[in-house]
Rosetta silent file (secondary structure, phi, psi, omega in degrees, C-alpha in Angstrom):
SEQUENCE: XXXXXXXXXXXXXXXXXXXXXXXXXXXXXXXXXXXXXXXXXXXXXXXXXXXXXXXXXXXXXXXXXXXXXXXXXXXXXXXXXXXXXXXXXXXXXXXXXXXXXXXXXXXXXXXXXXXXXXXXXXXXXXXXXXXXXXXXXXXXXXXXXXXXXXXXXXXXXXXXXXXXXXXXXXXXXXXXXXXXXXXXXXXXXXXXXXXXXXXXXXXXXX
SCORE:     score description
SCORE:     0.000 S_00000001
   1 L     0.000  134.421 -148.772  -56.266  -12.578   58.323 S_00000001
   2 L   -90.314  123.515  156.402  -54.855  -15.150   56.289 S_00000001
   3 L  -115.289  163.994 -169.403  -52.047  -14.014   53.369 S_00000001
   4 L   -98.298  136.684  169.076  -51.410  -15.465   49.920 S_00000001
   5 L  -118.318  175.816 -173.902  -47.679  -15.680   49.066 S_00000001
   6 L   -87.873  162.397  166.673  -46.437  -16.095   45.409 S_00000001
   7 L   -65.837    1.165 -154.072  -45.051  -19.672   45.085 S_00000001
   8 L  -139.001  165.631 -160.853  -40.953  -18.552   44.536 S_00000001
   9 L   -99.864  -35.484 -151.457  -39.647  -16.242   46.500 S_00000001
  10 L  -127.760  153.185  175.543  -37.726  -13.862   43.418 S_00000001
  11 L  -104.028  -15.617  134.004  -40.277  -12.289   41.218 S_00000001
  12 L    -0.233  -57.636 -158.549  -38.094  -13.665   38.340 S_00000001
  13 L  -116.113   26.013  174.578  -38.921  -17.199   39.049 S_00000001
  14 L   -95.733  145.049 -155.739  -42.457  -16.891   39.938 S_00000001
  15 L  -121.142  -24.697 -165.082  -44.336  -19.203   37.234 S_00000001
  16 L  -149.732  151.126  154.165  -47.981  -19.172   38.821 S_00000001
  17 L  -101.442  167.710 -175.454  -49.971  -17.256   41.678 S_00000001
  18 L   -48.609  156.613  162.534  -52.433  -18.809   44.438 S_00000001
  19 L   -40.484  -57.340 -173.327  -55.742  -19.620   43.618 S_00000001
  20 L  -101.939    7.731  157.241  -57.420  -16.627   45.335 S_00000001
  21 L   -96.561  134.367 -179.238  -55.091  -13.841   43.746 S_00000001
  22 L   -92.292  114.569 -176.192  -56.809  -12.837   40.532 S_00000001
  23 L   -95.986   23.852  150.166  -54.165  -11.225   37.565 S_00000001
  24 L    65.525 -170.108  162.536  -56.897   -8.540   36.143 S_00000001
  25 L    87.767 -137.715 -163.117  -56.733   -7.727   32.609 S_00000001
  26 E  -139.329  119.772  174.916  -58.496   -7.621   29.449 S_00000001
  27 E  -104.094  146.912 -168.360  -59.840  -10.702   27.138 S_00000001
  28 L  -104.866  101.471  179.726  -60.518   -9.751   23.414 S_00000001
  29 L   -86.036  -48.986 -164.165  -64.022  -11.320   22.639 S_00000001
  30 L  -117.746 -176.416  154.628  -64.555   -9.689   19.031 S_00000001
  31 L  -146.908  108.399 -170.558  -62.545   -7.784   16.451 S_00000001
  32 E  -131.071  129.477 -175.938  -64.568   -6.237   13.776 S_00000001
  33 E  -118.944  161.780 -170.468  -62.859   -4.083   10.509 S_00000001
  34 L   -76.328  168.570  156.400  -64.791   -1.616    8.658 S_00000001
  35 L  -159.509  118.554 -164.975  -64.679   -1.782    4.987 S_00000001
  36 L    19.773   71.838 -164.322  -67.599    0.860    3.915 S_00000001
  37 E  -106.677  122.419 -159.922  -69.752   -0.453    6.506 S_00000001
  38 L   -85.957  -21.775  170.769  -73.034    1.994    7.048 S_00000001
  39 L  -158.502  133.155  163.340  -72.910    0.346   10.929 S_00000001
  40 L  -104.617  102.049 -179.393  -70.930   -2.010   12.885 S_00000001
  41 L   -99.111  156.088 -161.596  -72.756   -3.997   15.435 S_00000001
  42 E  -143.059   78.376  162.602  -71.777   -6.062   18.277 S_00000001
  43 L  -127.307   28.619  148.305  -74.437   -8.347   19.177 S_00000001
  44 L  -129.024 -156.501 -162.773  -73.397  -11.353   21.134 S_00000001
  45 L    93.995  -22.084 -165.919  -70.378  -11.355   23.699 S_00000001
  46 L  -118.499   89.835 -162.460  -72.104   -8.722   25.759 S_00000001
  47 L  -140.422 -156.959  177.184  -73.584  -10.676   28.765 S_00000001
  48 L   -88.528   24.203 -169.092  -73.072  -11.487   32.690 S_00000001
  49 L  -108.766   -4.539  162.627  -69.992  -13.222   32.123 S_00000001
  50 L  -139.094  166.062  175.699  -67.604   -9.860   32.998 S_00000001
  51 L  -111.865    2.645  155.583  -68.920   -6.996   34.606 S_00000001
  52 E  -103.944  177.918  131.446  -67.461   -4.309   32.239 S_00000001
  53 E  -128.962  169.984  178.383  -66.903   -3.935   29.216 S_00000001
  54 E  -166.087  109.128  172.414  -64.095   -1.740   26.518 S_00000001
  55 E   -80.548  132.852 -151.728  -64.772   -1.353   23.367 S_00000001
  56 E  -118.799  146.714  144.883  -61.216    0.031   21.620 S_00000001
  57 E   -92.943  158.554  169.160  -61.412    2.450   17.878 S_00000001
  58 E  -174.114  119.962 -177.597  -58.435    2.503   16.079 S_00000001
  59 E    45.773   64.747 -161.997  -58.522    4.584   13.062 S_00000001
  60 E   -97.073  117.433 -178.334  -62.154    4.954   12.305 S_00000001
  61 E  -109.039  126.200  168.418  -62.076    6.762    8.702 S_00000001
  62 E   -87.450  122.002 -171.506  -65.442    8.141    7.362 S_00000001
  63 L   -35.490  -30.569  177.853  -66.134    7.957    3.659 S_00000001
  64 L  -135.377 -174.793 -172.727  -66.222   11.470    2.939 S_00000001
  65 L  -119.212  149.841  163.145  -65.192   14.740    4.614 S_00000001
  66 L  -114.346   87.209 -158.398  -68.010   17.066    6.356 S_00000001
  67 L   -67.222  -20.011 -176.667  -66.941   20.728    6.895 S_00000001
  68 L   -94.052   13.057  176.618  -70.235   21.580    9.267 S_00000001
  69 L   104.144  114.840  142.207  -69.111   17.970   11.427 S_00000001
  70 L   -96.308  153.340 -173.651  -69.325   14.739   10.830 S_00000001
  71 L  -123.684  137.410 -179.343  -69.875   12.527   14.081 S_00000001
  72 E  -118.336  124.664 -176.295  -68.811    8.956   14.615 S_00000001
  73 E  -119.857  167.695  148.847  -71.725    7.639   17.150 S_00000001
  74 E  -140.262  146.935 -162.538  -72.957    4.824   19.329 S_00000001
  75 L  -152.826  141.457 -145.444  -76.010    3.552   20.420 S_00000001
  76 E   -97.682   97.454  173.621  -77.237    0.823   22.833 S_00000001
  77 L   -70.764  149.262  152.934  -79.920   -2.710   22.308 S_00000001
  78 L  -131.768   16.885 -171.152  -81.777   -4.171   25.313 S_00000001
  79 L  -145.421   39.397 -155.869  -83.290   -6.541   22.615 S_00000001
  80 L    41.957   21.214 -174.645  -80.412   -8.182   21.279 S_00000001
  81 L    99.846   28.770  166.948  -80.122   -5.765   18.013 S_00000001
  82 L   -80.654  -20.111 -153.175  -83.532   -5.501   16.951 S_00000001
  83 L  -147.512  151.591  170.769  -84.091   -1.827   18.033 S_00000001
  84 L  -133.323   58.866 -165.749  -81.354    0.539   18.833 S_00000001
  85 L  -161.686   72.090  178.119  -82.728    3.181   20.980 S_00000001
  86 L   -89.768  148.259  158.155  -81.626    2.769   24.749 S_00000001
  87 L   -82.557  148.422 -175.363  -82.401    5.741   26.657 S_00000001
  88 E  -149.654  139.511  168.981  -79.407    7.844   27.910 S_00000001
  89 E   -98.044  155.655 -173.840  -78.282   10.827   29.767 S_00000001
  90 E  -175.903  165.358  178.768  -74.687   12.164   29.150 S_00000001
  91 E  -149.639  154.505 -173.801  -72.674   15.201   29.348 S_00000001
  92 E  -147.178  149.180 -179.030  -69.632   16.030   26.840 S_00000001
  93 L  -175.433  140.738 -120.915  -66.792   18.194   26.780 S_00000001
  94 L  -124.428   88.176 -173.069  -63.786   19.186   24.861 S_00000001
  95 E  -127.028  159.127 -162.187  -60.320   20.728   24.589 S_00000001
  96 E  -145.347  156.398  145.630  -58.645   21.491   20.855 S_00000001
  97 E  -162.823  135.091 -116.674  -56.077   22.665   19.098 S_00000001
  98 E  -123.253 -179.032 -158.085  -55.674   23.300   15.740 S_00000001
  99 L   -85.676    0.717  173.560  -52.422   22.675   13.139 S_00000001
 100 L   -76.285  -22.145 -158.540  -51.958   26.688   13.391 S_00000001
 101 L    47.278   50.259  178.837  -51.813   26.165   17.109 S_00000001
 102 L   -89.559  170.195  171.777  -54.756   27.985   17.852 S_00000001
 103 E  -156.263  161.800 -174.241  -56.212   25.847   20.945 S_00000001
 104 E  -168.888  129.695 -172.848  -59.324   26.105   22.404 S_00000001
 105 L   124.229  175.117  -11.966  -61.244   24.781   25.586 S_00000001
 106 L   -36.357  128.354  147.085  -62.499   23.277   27.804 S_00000001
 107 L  -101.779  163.795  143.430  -65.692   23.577   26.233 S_00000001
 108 L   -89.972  149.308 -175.288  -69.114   21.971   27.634 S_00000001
 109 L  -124.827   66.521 -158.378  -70.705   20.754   24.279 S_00000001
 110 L   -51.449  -13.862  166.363  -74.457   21.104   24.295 S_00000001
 111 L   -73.191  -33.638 -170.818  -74.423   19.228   20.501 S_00000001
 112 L   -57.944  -41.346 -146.729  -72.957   16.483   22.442 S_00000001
 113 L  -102.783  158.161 -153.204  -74.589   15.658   25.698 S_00000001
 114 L  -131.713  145.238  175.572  -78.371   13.527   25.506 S_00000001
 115 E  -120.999   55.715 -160.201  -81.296   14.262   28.167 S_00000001
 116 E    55.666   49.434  169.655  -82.875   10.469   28.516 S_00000001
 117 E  -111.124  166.577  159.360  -83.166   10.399   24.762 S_00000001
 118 L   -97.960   22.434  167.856  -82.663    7.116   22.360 S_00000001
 119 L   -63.093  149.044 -179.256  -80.764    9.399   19.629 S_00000001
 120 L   -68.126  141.386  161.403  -77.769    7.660   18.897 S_00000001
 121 E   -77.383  136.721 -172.070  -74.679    9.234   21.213 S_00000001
 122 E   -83.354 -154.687  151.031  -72.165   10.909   19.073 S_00000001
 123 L  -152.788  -23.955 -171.545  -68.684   11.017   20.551 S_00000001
 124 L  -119.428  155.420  179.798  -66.586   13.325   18.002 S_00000001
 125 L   -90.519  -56.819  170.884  -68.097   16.894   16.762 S_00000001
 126 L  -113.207   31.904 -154.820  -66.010   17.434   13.696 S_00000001
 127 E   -44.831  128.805  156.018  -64.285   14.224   12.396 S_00000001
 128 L   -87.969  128.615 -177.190  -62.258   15.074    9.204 S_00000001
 129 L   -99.056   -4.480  166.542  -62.790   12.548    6.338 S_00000001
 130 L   -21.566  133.341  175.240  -59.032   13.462    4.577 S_00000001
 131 L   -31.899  -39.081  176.488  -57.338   10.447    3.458 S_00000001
 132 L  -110.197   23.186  166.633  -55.294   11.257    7.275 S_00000001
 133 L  -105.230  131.502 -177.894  -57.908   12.040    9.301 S_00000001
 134 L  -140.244 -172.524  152.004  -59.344    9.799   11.462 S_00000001
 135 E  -125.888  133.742  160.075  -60.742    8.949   15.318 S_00000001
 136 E  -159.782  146.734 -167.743  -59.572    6.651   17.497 S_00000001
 137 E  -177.980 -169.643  171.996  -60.154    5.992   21.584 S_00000001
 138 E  -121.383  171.694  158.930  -62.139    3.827   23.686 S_00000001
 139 E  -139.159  142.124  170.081  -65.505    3.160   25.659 S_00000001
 140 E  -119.880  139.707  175.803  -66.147    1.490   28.666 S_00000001
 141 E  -133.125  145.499 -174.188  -69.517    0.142   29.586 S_00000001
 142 E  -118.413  107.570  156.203  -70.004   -0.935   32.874 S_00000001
 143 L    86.828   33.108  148.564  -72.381   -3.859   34.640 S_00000001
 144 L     7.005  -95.256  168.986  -74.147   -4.399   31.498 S_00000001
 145 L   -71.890  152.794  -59.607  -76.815   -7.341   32.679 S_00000001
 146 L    37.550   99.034  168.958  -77.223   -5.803   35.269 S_00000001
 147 L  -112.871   20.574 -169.780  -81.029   -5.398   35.888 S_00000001
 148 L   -97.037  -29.439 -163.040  -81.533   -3.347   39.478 S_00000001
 149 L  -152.814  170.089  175.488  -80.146    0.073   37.822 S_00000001
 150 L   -26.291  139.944 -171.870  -78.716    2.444   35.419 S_00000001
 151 E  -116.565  112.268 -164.869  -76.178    1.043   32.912 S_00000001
 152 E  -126.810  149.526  165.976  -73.181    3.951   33.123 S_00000001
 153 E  -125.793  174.879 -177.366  -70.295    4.566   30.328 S_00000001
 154 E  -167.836  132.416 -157.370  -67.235    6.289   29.597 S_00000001
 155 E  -132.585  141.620  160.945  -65.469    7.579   26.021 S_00000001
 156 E  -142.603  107.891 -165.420  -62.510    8.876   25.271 S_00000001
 157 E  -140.048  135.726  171.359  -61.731    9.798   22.031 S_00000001
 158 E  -115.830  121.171 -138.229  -59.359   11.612   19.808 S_00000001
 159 E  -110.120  140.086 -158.256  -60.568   13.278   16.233 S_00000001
 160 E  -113.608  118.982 -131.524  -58.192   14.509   14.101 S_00000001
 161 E   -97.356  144.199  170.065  -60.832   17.213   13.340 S_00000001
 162 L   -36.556  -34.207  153.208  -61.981   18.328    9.499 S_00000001
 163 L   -83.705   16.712  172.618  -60.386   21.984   10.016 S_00000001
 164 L    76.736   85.409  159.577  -56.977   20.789   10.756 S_00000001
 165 E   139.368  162.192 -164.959  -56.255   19.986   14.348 S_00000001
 166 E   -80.855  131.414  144.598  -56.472   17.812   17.368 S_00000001
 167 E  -156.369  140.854 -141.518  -59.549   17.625   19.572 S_00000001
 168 E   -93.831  123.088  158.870  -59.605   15.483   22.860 S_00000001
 169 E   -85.395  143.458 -173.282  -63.423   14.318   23.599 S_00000001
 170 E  -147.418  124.503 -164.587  -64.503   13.282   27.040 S_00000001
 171 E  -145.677  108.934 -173.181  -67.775   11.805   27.308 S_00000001
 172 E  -128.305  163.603  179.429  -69.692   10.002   29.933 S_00000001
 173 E  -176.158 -149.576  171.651  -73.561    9.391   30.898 S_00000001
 174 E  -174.826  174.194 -146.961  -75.263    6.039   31.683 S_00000001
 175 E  -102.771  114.488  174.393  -78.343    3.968   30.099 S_00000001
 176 L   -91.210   76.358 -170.654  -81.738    4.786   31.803 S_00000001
 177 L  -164.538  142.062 -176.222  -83.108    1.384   31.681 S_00000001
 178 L  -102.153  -11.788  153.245  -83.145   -1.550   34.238 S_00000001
 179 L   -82.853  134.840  170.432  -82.919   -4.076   31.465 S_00000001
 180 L   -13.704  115.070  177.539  -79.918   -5.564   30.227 S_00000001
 181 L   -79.649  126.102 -174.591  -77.696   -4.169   27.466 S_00000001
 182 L  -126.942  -19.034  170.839  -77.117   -7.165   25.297 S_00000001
 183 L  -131.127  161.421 -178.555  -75.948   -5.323   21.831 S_00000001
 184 E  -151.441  134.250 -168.472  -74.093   -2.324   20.679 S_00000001
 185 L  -107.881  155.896  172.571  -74.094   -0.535   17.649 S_00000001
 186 L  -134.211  166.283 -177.200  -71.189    2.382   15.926 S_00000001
 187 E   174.075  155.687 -178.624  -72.236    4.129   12.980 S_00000001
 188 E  -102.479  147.273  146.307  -71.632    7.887   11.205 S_00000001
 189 L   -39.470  -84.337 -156.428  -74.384   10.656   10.982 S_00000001
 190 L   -67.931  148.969  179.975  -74.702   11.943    7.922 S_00000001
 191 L   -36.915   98.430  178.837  -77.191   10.408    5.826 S_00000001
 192 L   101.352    5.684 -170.229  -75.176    7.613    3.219 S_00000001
 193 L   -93.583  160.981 -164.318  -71.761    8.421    5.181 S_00000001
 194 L  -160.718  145.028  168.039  -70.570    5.004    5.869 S_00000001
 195 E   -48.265   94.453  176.663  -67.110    3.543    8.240 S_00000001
 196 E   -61.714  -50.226 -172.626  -64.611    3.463    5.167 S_00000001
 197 E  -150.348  144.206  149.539  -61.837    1.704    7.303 S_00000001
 198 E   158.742  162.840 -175.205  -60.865    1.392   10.861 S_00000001
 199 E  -112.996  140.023 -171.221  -60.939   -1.771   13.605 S_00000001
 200 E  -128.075  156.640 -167.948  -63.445   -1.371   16.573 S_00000001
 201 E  -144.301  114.139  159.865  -61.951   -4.565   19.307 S_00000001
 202 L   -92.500  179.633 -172.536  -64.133   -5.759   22.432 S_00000001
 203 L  -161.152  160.583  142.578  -62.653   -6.745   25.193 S_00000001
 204 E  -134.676  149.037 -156.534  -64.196   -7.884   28.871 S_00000001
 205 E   -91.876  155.955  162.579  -62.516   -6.863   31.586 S_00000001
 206 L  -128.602    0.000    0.000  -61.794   -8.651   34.575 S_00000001
């Protein structure tokens, strides 16, 4: 078996690697910021040219606060954004603690998790809209085009929750559909709640 050396000897003074070593990492195709935006969509960039993808949140503020839960969601095109209703299975679960330091969890989250439905996926239960409450975390979608099988993600998000207090979301499932996810939508539940502020980032990974 053949090995690749770096061209320099000192990892100081190495300026390039071989041809067939690959240096990974993440290219930033979009950046999109909210500014009372009733949905943010992301429909080109998301094709065969990487085979993941990771979408980033950072500070996603909802116009108003919801004491029974507000939800910050996503939901999945095979038809470049005309329709928004991929089907998906998922499971969700939870751990909290509150500014009192009451904590609580692991939970399983049966508001959370989808059974091959096209309902939008939430990812947070109880988002606080206070001027300092926010969410922010990522998703990774995986193998997009991809047309033999199942289209699978993974969220991680943290909500700085409407009662006062942290709680860490963990949320994964995959896309029952053998066509290609080509768009992606974010967006709040309640009816007229709308993204006040926050930056959503793609990225494809390599």
């Amino acid at each position: 078996m053949a090995l690749n050396f770096a061209n320099n000897n000192s990892l100081s003074a190495i300026t390039s690697l071989p041809d067939t070593i690959s240096g990974g990492g993440l290219t930033l195709l979009q950046t999109q910021t909210a500014s009372s935006s009733s949905t943010i969509s992301f429909t080109s960039g998301i094709d065969s040219t990487y085979n993941s993808y990771l979408f980033k949140f950072i500070n996603i503020h909802p116009s108003s606060t919801d004491v029974n839960g507000e939800s910050f969601w996503i939901n999945f095109s095979i038809d470049g954004g005309s329709n928004y209703n991929a089907n998906k299975t998922s499971t969700f679960f939870y751990v909290l603690n509150s500014e009192a330091d009451s904590n609580y969890g692991p939970n399983y989250y049966n508001g959370g998790d989808l059974g091959n439905s096209s309902s939008d996926q939430i990812m947070t239960s109880e988002l606080g809209g206070d001027n300092d409450q926010s969410v922010s975390g990522y998703l990774h979608l995986f193998d997009p085009s991809n047309t033999v099988g199942v289209k699978h993600f993974i969220c991680q998000v943290n909500e700085a929750r409407a009662s006062d207090g942290s709680e860490a979301n963990y949320l994964s499932g995959y896309i029952n559909s053998t066509s290609a996810v080509n768009a992606v939508r974010f967006g709040m539940t309640r009816s007229g709640e709308t993204i006040q502020s926050g930056v959503i980032k793609l990225y494809g990974v390599s």
